[in-house]
N, C-alpha and C positions, 0 to 999 in steps of 0.2 A: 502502550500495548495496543495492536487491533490484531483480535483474534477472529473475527470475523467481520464481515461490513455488507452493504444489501447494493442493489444497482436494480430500479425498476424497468419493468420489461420498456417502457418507451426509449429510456436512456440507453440502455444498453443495447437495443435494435439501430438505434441511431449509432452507436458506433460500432455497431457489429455491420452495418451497410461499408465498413471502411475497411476492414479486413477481408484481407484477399483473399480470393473463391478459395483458393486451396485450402485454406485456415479455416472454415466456418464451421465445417464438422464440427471442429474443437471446443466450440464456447458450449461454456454452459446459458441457456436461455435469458435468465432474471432470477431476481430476487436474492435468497440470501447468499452471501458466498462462503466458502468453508477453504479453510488451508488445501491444497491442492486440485482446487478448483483452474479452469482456464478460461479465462475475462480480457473485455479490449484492455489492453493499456495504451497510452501514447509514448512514440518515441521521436527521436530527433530521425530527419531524412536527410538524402542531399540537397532534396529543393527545399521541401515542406514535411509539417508535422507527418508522419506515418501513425497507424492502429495496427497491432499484432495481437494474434490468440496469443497469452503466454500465460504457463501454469504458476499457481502462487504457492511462493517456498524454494528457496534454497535448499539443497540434497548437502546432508549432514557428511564430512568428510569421513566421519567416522560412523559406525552405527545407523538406527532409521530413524525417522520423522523430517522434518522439515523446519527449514530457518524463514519463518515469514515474516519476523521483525528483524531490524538493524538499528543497534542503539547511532542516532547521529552521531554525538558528541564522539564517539569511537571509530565509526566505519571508516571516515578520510583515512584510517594508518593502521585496519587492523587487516590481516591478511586475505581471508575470506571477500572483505567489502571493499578494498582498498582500491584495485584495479577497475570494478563497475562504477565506485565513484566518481574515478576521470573520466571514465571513457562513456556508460554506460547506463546514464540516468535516465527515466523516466516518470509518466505522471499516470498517475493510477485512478480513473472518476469513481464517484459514489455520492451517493445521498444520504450513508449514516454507516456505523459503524459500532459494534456492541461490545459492552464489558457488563461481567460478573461481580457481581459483590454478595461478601456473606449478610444477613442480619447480626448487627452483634447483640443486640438484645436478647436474639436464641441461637444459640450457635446448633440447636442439633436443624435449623431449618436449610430448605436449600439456599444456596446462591441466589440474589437474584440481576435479573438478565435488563439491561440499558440500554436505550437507544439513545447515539449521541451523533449529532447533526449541527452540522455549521451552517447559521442562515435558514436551516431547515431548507436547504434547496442541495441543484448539486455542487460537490467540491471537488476537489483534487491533490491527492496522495500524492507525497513524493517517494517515487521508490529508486530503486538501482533493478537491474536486468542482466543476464550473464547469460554463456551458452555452456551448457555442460555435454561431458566425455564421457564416455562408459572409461572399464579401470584401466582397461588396455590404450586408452585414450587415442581410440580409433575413428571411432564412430558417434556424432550428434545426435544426443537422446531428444534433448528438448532445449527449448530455451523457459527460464524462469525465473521468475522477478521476485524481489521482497518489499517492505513495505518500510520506511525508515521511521521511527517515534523520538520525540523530546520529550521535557521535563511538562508533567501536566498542567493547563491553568486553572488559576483557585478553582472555578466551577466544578472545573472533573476533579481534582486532587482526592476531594470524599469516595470516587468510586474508584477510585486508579489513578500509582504515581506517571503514567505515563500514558501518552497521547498520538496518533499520527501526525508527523510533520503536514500540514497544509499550505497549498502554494496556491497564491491569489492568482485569478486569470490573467492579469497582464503581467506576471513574473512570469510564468509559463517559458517563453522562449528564453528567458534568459535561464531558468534552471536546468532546460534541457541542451543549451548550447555553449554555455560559459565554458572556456577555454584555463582559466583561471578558477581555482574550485575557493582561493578568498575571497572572490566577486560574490558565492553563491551563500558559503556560511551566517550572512545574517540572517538566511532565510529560515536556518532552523531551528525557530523557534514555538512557542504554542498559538495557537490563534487568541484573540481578543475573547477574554468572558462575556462581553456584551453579545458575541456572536454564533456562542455554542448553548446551543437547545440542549436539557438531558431528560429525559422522562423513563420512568418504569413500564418494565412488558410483564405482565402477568405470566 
């Protein structure tokens, strides 16, 4: 699961300098991001990597709220995710990303709120990107991306069965350009426990 994830203002200026003038309106500045938020992400080009404003969440076909996870193991063949998986992938940066947990010592407490960080520097989401239709399927509302998770490693398992896929820097081009989507399936799995920081936010 990432239900929310942070991008500090230097990183995200750096790649908010890549998105073209039209798009810059759109972004949100730094810091934390929240489900329908709009953030660079990277996409595949015809020469070179591209950055695009695009808003986080898939538009529920049915009803409201937003699809901002995609379980891996399912999306290659499930309707929704099927076609952004061939065509459609992208990488989503950040420097951490937060999950909830109850106490269960007192269950009447709140949740409490994780910071969990790869490396403790920044990393990179793998998501999928799609372009949505209003219902008359006329008109391009937006384009919007989600964010793909696996099975979590031991590290996180106590806070959350699930995790953001992470794609090491130099897989990069091949997650966004593999032609063949069994070249890309090893990649979706958790990162190394040696690699993932977790700490409490008050």
């Amino acid at each position: 699961m990432c239900g929310r994830f942070y991008v500090p203002e230097k990183e995200l200026d750096d790649f908010a300098r890549l998105v073209a003038e039209v798009e810059q309106h759109l972004l949100k500045k730094h810091g934390e991001i929240y489900p329908g938020d709009t953030v660079p992400i990277i996409t595949p080009g015809e020469e070179n990597r591209e950055v695009h404003a695009v808003k986080w969440g898939f538009p529920k076909w049915k009803g409201s709220g937003l699809i901002i996870n995609a379980r891996s193991e399912t999306a290659p063949s499930k309707p929704m995710f099927q076609a952004p998986f061939r065509k459609r992938r992208c990488i989503v940066p950040a420097t951490g990303f937060y999950e909830w947990k109850k106490d269960m010592e007192n269950e009447k407490s709140k949740k409490i709120k994780h910071w969990i960080s790869i490396n403790n520097q920044l990393f990179y989401m793998a998501g999928l990107y799609w372009f949505f239709r209003d219902r008359n399927d006329e008109t391009v509302l937006y384009p919007a991306f989600t964010i793909l998770t696996t099975e979590a490693n031991h590290k996180m398992q106590p806070i959350h069965n699930r995790m953001p896929v992470i794609i090491p820097e130099e897989s990069i081009e091949k997650w966004l350009n593999a032609k063949d989507i069994n070249d890309i399936l090893p990649m979706l799995v958790p990162p190394d426990d040696n690699e993932t920081f977790i700490s409490q936010i008050a």
